[in-house]
FITI-430966 format. One record per residue (C-alpha): residue in one letter; z, y, x. Coordinates in pm, whole numbers, padded with zeros to 5 digits, always signed. Layout:
aZYX ...
end
This chain:
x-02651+02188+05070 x-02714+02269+04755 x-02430+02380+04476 x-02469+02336+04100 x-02265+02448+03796 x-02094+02177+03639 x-01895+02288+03331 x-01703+02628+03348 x-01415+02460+03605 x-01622+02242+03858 x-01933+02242+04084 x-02137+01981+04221 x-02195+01968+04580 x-02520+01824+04748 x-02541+01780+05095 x-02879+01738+05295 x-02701+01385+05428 x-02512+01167+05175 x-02282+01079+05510 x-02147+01467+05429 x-01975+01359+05135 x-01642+01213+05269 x-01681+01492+05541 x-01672+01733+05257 x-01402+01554+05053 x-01153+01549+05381 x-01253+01939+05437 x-01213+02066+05064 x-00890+01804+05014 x-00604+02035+05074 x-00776+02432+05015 x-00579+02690+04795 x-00782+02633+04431 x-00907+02294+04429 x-00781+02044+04183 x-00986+01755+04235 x-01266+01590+04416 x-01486+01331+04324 x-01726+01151+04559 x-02023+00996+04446 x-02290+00806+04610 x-02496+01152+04713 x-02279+01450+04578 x-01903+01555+04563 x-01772+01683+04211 x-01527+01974+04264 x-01300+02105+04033 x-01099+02396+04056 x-00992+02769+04044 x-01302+02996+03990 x-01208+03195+04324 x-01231+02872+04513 x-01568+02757+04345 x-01703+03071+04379 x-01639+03014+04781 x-01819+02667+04788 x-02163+02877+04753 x-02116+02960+05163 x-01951+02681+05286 x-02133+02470+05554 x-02112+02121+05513 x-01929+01931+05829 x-02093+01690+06004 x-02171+01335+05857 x-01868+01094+05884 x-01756+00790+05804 x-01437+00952+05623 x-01133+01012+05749 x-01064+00826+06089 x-00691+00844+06042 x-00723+00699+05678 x-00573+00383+05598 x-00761+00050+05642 x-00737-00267+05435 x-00832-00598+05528 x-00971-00852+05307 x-01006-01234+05388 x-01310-01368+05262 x-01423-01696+05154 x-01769-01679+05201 x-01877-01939+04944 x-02091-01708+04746 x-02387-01844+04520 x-02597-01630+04687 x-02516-01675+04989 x-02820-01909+05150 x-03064-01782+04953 x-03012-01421+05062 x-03003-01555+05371 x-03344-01742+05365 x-03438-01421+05252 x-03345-01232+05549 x-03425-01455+05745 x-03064-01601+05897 x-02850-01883+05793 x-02566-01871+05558 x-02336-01869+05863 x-02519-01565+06034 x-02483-01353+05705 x-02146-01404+05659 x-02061-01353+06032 x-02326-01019+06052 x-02125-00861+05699 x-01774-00972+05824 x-01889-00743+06138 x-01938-00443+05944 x-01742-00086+05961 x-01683-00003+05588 x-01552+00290+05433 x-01502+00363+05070 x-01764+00607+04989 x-01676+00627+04576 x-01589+00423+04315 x-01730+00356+03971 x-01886+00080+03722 x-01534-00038+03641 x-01200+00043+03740 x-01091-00043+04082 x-01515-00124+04180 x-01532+00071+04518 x-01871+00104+04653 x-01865+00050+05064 x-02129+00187+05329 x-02134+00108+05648 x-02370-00228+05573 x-02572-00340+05813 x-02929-00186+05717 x-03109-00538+05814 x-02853-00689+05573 x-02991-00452+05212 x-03125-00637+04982 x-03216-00541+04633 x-03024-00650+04322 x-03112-00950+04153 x-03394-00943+03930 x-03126-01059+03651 x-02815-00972+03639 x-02533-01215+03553 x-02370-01184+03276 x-02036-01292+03390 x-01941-01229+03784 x-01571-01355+03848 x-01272-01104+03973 x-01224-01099+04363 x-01612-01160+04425 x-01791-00979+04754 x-02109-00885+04689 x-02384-00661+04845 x-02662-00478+04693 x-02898-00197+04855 x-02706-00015+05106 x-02355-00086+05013 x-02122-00398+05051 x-01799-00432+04736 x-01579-00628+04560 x-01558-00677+04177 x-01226-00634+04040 x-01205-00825+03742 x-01472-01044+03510 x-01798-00854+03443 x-02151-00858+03432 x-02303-00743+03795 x-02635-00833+03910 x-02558-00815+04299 x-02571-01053+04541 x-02244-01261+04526 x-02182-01351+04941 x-01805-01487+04857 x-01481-01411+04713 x-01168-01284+04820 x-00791-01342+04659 x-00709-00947+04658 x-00609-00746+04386 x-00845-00444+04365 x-00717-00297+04011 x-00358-00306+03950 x-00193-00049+03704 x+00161-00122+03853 x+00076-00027+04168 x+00024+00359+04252 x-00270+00436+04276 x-00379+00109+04080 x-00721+00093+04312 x-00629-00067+04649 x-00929+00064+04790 x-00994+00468+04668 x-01216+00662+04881 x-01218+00726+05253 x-01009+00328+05274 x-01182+00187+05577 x-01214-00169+05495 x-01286-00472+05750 x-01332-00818+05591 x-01235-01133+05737 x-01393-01503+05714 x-01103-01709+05613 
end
């Protein structure tokens, strides 16, 4: 793992496995010093005391994990009515229906969040199901729309561009400043979704 300066107040962790990332979130969560941690797709940002930092230099990364198994899990039903549903499909060589029942099967856990408020980005997709983004992005994907792109399966939270592969939609709120904390799904949520 490697460790990087960030700032005077934070490092930047890298594991050898990106799966090491929620493992080192759920280990460095609750030590004397540390003031936040934010997962990314590869690394872990780490703010904090420089006593703590300074102790990140031996630490040995846990094994890889899927996050923390006592973490809280949201369901999501799904209409999986997606424009891009058959012809990702074609693509991979299934039928609409198998898609949607093959991503509905998944194990997902929030590995970060980004791109807009309340976006979480999910692994746990099934590697026969990545696909790459579209070649042109949309420039307006509606709120509550599943989507999956590369190795990770989410949900856009309100209208935006996106140029993923839209497999559906789903009525849930992912952004909501009234509720605490306003993202339903933060990192280390497991998530299952659910063919209506």
């Amino acid at each position: 793992m490697r460790v990087r300066p960030y700032g005077d107040g934070a490092r930047l962790l890298e594991p050898d496995d990106p799966g090491q990332v929620l493992a080192l979130a759920d280990l460095l969560r609750h030590r004397p010093g540390i003031e936040e941690i934010v997962p990314g797709a590869r690394t872990l940002l780490v703010r904090g005391r420089a006593e703590a930092l300074a102790a990140l230099a031996s630490l040995t990364p846990p094994e890889a994990s899927a996050g923390d198994e006592a973490g809280s899990e949201v369901v999501l039903t799904v209409r999986y009515d997606g424009p891009d549903l058959a012809p990702t499909a074609a693509e991979l060589g299934l039928t609409a229906d198998e898609l949607a029942q093959r991503h509905a099967a998944g194990s997902y856990v929030v590995a970060f969040c980004g791109f807009a408020p309340g976006f979480a980005y999910l692994r746990g997709l099934d590697p026969a199901l990545h696909v790459p983004r579209l070649a042109e992005p949309r420039t307006r994907v509606p709120a509550g729309s599943v989507a999956i792109a590369g190795e990770f399966t989410g949900v856009y939270p309100r209208p935006s561009p996106g140029g993923w592969r839209l497999l559906g939609t789903t009525g849930a709120r992912l952004w909501d400043l009234d509720r605490t904390p306003p993202a339903l799904l933060p990192p280390g949520t497991r998530v299952r979704f659910v063919p209506e």
